[in-house]
N, C-alpha and C positions, 0 to 999 in steps of 0.2 A: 798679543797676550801670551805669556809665558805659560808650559804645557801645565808645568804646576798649577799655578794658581787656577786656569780653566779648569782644571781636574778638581780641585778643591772649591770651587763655585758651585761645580758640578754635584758632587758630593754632598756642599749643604742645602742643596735645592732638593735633591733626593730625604734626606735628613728633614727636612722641612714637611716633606708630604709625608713620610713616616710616623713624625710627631705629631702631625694633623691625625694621622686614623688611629692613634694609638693613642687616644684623649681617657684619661684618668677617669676625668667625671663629667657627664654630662645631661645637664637637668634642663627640659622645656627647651628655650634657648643660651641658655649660660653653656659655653664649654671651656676647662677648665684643661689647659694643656701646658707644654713648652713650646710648644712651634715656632714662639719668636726665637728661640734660641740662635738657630743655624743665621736667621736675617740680621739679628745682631751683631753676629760673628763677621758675616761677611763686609757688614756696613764699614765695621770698627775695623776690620781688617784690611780691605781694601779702597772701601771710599763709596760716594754714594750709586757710582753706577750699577759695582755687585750688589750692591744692597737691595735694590731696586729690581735689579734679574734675579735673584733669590727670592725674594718677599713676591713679586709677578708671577713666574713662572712656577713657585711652588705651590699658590693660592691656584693658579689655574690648573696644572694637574691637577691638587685634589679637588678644586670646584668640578670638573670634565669627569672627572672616573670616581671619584669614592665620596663624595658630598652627598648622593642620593637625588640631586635635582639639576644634576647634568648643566647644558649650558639653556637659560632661559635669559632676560629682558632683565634681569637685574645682577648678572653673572658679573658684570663690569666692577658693580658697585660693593660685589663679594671680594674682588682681588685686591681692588683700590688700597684699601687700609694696610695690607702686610707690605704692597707696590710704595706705596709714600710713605710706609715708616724706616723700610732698608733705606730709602732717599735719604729721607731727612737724618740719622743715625748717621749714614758716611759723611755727609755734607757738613755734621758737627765734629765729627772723628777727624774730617780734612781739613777744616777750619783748626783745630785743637792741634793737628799733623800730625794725629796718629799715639797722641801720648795721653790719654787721659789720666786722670787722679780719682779713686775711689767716687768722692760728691761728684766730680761729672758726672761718670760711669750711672750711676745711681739717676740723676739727673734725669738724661738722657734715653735713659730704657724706661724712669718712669713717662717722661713726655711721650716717646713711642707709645705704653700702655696707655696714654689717656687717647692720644691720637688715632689707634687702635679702635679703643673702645669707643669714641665717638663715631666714626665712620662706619662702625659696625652698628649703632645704632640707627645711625641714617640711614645704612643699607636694609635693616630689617624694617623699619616705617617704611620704606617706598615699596618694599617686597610687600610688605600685608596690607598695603591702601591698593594697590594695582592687582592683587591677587587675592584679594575680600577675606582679611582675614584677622584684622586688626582689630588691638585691643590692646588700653591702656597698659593693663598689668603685663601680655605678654612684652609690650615692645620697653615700659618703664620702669617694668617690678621691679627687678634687682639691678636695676644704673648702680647703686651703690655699692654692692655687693660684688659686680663686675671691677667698680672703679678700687676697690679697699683690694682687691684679690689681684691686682695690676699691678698696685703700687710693691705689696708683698713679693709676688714674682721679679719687679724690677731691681728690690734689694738681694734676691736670691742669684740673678745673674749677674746685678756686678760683685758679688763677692766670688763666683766661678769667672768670671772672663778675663781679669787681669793675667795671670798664671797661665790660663788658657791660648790665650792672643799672643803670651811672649812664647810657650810652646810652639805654636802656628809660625809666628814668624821668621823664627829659628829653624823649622823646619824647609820652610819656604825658601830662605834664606842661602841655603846651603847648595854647597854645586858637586 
């Protein structure tokens, strides 16, 4: 791996747990952030393996230090979602080879969003059945609310990452 590109992995893995602690808004369980941004980045940028070390390793720094419940019996199932969505992102980015068009872009970040949101539901039902603390409303209340605020975010980054991505590559690029 070229020093570039490790540095710029690097960079939005750091970026990742930054936009994790620096969450706009955050009600009950709804947190309303960018965080996907940097795993986007790296997926569409590099392919699915950064994606996958961005989304993992970013999730688990902030699960370890600034989540507030450290590493517990369902830490696995806190990284999973940000861990398979850089996956699955490169794995369409490398399929595509790298050139998306606007509807994929859009596409692609919304399926992340729902893929996201799903497993993050899953991970809060197992956390509040195994640690007594579940309840319809907290783990179902706003599913929708989560999913309408997903899809919104997914059209806000692909109208930033096209521009973005051919910056990056150009930059990468260069000797």
């Amino acid at each position: 791996m070229k020093t570039r590109r490790l540095t710029t992995i690097s960079m939005l893995t750091a970026l990742y747990v930054v936009l994790s602690i620096l969450t706009p808004v955050k009600v009950a369980n709804f947190k309303f952030t960018f965080e996907a941004f940097p795993i986007l980045v790296a997926g569409l940028l590099f392919g699915p393996l950064d994606g996958l070390y961005v989304g993992g390793i970013g999730s688990f720094i902030y699960q370890l230090l600034f989540s507030g419940y450290g590493i517990t019996a369902t830490t696995p199932l806190w990284i999973l979602p940000h861990a398979l969505s850089g996956l699955l992102i490169g794995f369409y980015a490398k399929k595509k080879d790298f050139s998306l068009n606007f509807i994929q872009t859009v596409l692609i970040t919304g399926i992340s969003a729902l893929l996201v949101t799903s497993l993050n539901l899953l991970a809060l039902y197992v956390d509040s059945k195994l640690f007594g603390y579940y309840s319809d409303v907290l783990v179902f209340g706003n599913l929708f609310f989560k999913i309408a605020v997903g899809i919104i975010l997914a059209v806000i980054y692909s109208l930033a990452l096209p521009k973005l991505l051919a910056y990056l590559k150009k930059q990468l690029n260069r000797d």
